[in-house]
Backbone as JSON Lines, residues from 0, in Angstrom:
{"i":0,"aa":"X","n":[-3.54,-20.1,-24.22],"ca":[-2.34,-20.63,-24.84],"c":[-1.25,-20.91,-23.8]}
{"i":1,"aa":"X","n":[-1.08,-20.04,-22.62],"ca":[-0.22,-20.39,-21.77],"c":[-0.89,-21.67,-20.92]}
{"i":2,"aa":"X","n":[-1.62,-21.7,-20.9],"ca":[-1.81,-23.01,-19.82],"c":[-1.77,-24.14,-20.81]}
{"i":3,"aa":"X","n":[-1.75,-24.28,-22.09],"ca":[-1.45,-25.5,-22.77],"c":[-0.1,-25.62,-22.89]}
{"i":4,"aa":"X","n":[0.97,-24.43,-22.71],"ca":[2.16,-24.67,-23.12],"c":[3.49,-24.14,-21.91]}
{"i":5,"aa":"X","n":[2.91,-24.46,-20.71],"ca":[3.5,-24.09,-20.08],"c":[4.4,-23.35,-19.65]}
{"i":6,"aa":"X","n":[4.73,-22.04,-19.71],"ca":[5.93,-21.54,-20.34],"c":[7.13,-21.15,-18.91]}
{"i":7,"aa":"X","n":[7.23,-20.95,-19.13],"ca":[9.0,-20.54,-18.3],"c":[8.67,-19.2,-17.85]}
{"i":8,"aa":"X","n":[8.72,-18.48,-19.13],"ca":[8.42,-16.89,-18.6],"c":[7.7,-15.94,-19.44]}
{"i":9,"aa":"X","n":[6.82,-15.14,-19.3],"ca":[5.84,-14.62,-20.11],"c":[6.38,-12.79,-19.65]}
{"i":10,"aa":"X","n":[6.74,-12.73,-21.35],"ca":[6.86,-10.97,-21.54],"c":[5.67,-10.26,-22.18]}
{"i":11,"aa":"X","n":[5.34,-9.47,-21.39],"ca":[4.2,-8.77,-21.41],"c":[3.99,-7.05,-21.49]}
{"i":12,"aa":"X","n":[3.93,-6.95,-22.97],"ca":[3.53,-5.52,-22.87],"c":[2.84,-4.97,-21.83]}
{"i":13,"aa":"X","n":[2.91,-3.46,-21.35],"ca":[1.85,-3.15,-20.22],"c":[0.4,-2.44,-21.06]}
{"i":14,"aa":"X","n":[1.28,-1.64,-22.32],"ca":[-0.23,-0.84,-23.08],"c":[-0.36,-1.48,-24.27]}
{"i":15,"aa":"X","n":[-1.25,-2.82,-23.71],"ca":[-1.93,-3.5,-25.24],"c":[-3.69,-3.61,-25.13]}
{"i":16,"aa":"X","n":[-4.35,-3.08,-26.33],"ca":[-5.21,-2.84,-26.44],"c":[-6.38,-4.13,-25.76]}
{"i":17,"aa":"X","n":[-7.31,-3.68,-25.42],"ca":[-8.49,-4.78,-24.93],"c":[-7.66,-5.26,-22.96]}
{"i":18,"aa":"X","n":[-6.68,-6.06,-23.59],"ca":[-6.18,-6.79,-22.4],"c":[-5.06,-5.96,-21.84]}
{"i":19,"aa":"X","n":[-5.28,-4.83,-20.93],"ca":[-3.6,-4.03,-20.57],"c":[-2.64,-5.57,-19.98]}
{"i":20,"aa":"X","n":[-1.43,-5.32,-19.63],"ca":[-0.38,-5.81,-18.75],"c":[-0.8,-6.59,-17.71]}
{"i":21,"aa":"X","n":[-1.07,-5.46,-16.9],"ca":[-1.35,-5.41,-15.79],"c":[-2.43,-6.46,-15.29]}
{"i":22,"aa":"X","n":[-3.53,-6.89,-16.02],"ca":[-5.07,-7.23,-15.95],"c":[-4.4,-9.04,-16.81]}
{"i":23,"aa":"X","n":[-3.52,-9.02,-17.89],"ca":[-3.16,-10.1,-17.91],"c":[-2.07,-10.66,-17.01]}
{"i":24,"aa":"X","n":[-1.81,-10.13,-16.49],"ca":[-0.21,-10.36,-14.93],"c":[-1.66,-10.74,-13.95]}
{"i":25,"aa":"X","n":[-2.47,-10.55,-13.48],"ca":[-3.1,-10.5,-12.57],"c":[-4.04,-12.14,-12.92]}
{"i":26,"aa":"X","n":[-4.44,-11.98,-13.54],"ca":[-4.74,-13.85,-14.52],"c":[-3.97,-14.71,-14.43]}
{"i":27,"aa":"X","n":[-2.86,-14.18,-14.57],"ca":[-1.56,-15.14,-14.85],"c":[-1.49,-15.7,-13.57]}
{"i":28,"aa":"X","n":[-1.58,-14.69,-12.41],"ca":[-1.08,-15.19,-11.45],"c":[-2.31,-15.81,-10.4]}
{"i":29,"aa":"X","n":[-3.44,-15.68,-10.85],"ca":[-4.56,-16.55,-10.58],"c":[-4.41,-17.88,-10.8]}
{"i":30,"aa":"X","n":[-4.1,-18.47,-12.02],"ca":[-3.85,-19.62,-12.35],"c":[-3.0,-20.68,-11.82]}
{"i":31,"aa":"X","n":[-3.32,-21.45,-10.71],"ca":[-2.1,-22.07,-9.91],"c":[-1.34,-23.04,-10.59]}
{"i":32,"aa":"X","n":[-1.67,-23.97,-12.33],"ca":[-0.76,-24.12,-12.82],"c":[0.43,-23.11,-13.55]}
{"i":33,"aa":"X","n":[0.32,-21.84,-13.22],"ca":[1.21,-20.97,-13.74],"c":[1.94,-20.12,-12.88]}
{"i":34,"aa":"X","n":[1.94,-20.76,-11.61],"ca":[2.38,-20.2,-10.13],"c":[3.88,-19.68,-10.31]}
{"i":35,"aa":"X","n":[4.83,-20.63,-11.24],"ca":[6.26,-20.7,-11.14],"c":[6.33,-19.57,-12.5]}
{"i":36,"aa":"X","n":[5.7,-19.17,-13.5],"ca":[6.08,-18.63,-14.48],"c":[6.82,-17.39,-13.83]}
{"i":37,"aa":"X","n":[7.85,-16.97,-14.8],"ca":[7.95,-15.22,-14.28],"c":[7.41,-14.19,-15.47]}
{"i":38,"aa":"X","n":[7.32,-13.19,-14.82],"ca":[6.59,-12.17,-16.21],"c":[7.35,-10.91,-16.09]}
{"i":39,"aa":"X","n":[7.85,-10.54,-17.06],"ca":[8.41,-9.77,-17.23],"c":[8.02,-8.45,-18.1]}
{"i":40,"aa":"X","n":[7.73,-7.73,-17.21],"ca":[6.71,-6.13,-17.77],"c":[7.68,-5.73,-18.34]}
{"i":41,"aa":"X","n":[6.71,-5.09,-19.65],"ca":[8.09,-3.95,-20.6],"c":[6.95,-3.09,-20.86]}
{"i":42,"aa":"X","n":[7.59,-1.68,-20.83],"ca":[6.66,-0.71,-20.85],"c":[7.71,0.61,-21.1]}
{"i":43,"aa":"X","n":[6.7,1.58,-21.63],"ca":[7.22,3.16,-21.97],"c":[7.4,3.98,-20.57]}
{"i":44,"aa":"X","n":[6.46,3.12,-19.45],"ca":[6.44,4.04,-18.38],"c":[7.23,3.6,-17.6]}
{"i":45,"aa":"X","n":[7.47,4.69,-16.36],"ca":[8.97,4.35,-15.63],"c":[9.03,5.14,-14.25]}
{"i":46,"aa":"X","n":[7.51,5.73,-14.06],"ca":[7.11,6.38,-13.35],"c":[6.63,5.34,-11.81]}
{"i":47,"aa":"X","n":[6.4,5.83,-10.7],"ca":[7.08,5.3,-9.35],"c":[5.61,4.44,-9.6]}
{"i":48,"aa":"X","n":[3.81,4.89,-9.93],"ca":[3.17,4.15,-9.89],"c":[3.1,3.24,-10.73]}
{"i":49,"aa":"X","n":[3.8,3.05,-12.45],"ca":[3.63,2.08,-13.03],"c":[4.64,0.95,-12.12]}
{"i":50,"aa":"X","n":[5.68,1.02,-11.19],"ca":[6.63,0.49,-10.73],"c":[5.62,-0.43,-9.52]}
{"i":51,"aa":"X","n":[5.52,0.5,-8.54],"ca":[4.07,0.02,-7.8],"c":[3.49,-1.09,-8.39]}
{"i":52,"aa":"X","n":[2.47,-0.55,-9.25],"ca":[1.37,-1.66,-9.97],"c":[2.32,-2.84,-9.98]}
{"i":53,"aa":"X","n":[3.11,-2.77,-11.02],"ca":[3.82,-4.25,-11.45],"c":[3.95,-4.93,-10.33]}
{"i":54,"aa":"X","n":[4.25,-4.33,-9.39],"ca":[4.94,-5.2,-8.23],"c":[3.28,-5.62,-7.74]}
{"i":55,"aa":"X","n":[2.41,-5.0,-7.52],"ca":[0.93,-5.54,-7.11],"c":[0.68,-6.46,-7.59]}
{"i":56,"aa":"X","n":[0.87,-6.62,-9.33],"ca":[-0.19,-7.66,-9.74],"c":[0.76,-8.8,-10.12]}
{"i":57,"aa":"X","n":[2.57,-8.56,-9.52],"ca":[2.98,-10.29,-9.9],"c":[4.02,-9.96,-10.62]}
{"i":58,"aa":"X","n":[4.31,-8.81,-11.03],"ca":[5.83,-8.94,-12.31],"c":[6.65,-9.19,-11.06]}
{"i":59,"aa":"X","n":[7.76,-10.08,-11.76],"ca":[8.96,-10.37,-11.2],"c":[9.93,-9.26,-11.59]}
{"i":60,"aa":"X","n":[9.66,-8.69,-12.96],"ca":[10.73,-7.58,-13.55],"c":[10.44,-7.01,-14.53]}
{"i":61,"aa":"X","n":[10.9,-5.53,-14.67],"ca":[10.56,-4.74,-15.49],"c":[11.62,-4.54,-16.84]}
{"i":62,"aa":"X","n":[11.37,-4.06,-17.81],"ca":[12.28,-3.37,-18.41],"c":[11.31,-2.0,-19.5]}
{"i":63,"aa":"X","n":[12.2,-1.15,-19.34],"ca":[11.64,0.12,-19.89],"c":[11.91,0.29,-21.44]}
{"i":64,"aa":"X","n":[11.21,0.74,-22.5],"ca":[10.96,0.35,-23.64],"c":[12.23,2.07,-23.58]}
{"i":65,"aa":"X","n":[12.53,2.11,-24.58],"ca":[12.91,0.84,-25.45],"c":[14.08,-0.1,-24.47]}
{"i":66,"aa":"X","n":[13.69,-1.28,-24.6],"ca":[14.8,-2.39,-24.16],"c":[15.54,-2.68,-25.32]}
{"i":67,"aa":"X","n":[16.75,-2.88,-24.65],"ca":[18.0,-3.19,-25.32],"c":[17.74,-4.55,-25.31]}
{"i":68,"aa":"X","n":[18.31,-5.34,-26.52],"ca":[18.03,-7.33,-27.07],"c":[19.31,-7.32,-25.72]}
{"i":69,"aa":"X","n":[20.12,-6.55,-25.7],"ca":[21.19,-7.48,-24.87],"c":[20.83,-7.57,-23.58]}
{"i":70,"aa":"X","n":[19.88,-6.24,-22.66],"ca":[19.39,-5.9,-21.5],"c":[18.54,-7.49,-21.85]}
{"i":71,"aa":"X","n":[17.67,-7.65,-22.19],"ca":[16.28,-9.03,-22.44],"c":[17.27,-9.94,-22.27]}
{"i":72,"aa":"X","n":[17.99,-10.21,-23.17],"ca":[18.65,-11.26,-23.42],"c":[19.46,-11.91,-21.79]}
{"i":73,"aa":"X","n":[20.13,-11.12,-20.73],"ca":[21.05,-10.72,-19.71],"c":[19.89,-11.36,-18.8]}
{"i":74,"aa":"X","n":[18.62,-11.02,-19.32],"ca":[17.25,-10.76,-18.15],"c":[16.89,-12.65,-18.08]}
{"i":75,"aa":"X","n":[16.79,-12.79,-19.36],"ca":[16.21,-14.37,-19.49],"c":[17.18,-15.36,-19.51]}
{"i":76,"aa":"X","n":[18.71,-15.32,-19.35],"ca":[20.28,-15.74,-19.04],"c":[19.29,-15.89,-17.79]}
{"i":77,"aa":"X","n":[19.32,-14.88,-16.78],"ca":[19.0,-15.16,-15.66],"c":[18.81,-16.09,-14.83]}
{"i":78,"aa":"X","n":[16.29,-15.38,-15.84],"ca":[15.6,-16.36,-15.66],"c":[15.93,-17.91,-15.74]}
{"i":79,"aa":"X","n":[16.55,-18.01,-16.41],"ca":[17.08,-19.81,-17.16],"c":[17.85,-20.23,-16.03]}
{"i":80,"aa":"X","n":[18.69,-19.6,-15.84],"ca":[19.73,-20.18,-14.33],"c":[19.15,-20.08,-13.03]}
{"i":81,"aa":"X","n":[17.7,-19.14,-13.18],"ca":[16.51,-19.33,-11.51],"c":[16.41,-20.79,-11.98]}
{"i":82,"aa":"X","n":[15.07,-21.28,-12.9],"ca":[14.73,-21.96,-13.16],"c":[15.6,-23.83,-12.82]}
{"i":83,"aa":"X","n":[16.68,-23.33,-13.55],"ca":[17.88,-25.14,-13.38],"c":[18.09,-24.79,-11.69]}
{"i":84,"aa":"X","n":[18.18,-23.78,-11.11],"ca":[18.29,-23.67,-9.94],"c":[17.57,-24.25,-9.17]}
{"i":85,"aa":"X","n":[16.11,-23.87,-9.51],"ca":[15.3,-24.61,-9.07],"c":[14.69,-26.12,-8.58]}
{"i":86,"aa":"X","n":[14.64,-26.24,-10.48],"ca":[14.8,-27.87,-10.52],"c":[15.88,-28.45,-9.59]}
{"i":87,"aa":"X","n":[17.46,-27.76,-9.62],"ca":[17.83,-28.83,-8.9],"c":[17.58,-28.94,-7.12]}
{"i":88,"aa":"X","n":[17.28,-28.16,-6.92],"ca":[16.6,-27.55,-5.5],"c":[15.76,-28.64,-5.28]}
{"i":89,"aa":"X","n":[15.04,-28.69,-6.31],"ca":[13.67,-29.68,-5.81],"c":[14.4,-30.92,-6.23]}
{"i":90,"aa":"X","n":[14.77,-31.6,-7.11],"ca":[15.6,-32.75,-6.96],"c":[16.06,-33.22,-5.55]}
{"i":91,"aa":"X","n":[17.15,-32.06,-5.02],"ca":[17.52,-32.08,-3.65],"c":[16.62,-32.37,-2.51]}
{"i":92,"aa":"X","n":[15.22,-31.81,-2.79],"ca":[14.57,-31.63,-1.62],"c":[13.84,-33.12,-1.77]}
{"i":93,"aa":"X","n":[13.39,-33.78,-3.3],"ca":[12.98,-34.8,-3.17],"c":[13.71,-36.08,-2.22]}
{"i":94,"aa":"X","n":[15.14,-35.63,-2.81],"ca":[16.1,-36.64,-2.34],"c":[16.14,-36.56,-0.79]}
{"i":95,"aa":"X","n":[15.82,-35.83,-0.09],"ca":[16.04,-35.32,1.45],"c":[14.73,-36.4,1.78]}
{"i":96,"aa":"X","n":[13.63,-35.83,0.98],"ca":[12.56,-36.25,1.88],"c":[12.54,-38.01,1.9]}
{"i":97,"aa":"X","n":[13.2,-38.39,0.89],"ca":[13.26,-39.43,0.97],"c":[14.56,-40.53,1.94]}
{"i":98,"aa":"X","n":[15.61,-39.59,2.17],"ca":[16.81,-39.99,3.07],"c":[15.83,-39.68,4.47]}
{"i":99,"aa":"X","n":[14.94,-38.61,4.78],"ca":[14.3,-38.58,6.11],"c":[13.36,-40.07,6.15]}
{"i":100,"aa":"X","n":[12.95,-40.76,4.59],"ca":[11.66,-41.32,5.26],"c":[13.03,-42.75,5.6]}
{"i":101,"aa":"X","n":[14.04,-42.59,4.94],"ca":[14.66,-43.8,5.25],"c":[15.44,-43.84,6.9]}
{"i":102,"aa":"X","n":[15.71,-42.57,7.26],"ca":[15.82,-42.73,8.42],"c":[15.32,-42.79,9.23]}
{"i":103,"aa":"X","n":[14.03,-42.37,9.1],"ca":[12.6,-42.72,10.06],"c":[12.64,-44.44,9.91]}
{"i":104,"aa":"X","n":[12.63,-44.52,8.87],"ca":[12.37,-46.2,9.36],"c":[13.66,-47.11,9.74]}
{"i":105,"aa":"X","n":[14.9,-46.12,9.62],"ca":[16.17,-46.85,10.32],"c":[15.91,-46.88,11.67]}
{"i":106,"aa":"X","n":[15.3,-45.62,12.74],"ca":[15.06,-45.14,13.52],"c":[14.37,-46.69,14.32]}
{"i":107,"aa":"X","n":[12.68,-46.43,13.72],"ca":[12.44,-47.47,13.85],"c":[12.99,-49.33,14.56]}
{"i":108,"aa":"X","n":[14.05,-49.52,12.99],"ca":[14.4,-50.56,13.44],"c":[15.53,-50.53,14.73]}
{"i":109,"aa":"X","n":[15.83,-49.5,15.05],"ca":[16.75,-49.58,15.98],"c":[16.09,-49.54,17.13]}
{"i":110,"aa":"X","n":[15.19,-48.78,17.73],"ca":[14.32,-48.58,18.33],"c":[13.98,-50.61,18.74]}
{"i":111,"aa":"X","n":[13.09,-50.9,17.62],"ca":[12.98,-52.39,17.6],"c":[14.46,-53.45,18.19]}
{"i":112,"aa":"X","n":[15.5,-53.13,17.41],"ca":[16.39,-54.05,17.89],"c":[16.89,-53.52,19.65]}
{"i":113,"aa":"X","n":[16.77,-52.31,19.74],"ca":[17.26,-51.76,21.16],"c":[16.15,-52.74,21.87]}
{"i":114,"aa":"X","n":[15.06,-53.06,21.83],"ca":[13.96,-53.38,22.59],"c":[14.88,-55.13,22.67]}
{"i":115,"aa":"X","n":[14.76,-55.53,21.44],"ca":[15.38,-56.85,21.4],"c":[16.63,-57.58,21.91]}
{"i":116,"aa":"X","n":[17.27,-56.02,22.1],"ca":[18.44,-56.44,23.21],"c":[18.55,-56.34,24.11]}
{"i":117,"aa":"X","n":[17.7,-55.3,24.6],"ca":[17.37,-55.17,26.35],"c":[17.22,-56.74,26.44]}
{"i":118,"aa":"X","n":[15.82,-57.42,26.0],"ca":[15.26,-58.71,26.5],"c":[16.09,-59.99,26.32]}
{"i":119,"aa":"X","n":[17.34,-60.06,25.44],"ca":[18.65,-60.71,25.22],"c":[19.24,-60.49,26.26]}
{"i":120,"aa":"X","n":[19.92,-59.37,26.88],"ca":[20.15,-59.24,28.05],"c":[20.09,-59.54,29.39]}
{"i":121,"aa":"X","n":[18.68,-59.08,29.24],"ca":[17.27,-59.85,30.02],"c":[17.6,-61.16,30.7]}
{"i":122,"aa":"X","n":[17.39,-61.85,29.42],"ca":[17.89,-63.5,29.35],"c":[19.39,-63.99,30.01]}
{"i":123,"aa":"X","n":[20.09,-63.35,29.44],"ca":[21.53,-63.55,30.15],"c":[21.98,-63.27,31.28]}
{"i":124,"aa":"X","n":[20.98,-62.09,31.91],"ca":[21.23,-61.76,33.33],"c":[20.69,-63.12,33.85]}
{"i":125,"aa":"X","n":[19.43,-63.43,33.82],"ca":[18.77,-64.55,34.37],"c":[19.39,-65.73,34.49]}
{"i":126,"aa":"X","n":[20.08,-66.25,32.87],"ca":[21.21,-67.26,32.69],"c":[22.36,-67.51,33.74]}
{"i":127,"aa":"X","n":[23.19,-66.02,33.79],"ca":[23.66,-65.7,34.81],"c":[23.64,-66.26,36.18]}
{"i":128,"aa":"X","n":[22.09,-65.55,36.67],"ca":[21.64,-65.39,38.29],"c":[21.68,-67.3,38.17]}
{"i":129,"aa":"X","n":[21.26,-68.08,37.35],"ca":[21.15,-69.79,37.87],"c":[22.47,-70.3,37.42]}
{"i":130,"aa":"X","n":[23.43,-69.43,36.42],"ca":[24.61,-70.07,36.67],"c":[25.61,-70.55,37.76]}
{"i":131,"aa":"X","n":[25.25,-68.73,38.57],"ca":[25.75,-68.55,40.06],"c":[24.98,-69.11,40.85]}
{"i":132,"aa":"X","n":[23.63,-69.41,40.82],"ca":[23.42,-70.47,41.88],"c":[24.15,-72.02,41.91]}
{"i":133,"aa":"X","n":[24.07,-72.06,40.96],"ca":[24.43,-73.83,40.47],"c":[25.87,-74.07,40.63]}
{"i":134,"aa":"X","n":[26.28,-72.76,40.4],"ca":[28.19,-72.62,41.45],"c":[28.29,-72.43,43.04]}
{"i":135,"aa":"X","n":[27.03,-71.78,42.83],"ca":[27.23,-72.14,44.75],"c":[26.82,-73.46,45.26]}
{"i":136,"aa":"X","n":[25.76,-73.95,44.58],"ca":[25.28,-75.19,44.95],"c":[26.45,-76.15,44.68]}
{"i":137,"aa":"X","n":[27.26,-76.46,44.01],"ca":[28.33,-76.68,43.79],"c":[29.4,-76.72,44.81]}
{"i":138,"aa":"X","n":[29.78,-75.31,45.04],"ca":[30.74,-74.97,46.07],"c":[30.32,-75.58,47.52]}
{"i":139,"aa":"X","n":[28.96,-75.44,47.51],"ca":[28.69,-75.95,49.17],"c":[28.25,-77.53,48.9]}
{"i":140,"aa":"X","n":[28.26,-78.87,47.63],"ca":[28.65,-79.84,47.51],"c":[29.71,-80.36,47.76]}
{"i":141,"aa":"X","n":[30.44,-79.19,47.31],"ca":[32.32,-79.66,47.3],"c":[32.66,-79.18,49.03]}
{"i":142,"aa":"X","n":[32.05,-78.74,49.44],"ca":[32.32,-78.04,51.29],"c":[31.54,-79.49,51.87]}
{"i":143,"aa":"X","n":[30.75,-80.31,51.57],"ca":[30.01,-80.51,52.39],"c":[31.25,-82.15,51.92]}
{"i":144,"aa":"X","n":[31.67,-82.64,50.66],"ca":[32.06,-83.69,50.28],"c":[33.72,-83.39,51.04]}
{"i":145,"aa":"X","n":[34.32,-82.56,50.85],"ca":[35.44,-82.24,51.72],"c":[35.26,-82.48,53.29]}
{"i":146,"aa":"X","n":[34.7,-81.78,54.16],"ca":[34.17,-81.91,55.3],"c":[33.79,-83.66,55.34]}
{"i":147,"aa":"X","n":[32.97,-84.46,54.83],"ca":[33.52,-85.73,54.98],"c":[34.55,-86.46,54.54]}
{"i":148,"aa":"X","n":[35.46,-85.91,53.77],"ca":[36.44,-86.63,53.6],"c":[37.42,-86.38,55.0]}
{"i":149,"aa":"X","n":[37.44,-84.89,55.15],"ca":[37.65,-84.56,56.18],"c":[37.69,-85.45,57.52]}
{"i":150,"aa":"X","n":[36.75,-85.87,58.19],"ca":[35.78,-86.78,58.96],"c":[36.31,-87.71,59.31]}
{"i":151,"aa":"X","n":[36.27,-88.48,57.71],"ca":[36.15,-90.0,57.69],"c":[38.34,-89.92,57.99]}
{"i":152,"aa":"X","n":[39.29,-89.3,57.49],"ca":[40.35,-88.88,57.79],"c":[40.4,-89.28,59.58]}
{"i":153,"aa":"X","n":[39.55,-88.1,59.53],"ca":[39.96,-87.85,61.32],"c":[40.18,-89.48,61.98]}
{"i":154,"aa":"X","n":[38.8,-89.7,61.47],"ca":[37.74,-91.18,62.2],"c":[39.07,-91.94,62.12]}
{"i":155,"aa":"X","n":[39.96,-92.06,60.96],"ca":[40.31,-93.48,60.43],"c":[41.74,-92.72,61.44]}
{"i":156,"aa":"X","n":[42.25,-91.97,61.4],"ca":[43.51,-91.72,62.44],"c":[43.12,-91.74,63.5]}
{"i":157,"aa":"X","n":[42.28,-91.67,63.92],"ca":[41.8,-91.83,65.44],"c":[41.23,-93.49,65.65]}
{"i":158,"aa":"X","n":[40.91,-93.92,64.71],"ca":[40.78,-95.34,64.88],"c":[41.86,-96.17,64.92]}
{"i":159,"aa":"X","n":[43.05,-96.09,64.07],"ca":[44.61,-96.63,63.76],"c":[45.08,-95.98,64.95]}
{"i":160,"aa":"X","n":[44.88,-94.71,65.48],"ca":[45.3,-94.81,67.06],"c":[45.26,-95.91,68.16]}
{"i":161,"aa":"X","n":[43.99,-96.09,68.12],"ca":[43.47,-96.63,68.97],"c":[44.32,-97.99,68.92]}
{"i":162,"aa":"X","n":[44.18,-98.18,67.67],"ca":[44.54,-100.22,67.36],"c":[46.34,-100.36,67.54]}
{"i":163,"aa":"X","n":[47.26,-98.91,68.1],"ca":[48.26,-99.53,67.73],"c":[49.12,-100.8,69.19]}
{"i":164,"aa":"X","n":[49.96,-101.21,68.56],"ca":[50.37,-102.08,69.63],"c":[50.92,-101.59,70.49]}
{"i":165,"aa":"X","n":[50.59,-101.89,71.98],"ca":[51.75,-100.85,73.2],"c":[52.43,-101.73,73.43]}
């Protein structure tokens, strides 16, 4: 019946005939769809080995008969606030694993665009290196076109020298 109905938390006499406590706590906790249940032993005994056992075969918690409705009641308040605790825990943790897978693949693209800008770079250094040639080639056009203007200067004052009338 518990594995069709999943339950939250299973209270469990310890001295019930055929099936003790103990022997159904130990089942219970065999069952890996019933991993999260809690079980909560109630019993007449209160002695250090019934305390022992419980803790062996899986109780999360005891209460000693007679239990008080308000002691149970205080007990499964609790349980209820582990439980939403839980859930939202795992909500959280879903949400994580999924902000990690998105930053893995932010990672990624940066990784990618870092690569893509080195070789942009790349390019512009190169752009660069023939800009500055093509300014020097330039500069030593304009040296070499100066220098004959230069020249042809000299030539033509030294020629109008020559021609003037004495």
């Amino acid at each position: 019946m518990a594995l069709q109905g999943r339950p939250d938390c299973l209270i469990l006499d310890i001295n019930m005939p055929q099936l003790d406590g103990y022997a159904l706590a130990e089942r219970v906790r065999r069952e890996s769809s019933l991993a999260r249940v809690k079980l909560i032993a109630v019993s007449a005994y209160s002695h250090s080995d019934h305390v022992r056992r419980t803790e062996e075969v899986g109780f999360d918690y005891r209460l000693t008969k007679p239990a008080l409705p308000g002691e149970l009641e205080r007990l499964l308040a609790m349980i209820e606030n582990i439980l939403k605790l839980t859930e939202k825990t795992e909500e959280l943790a879903q949400k994580n694993v999924a902000a990690a897978q998105r930053t893995e693949e932010l990672a990624q693209k940066n990784v990618a665009l870092a690569g893509q800008t080195k070789d942009l770079l790349q390019e512009v250094k190169e752009g660069l290196k023939e800009v500055k040639q093509d300014v020097q080639e330039i500069k030593e056009e304009i040296r070499e076109v100066k220098e004959q203007v230069d020249q042809n200067r000299v030539e033509k004052s030294v020629g109008s020298e020559g021609q003037r009338p004495s």
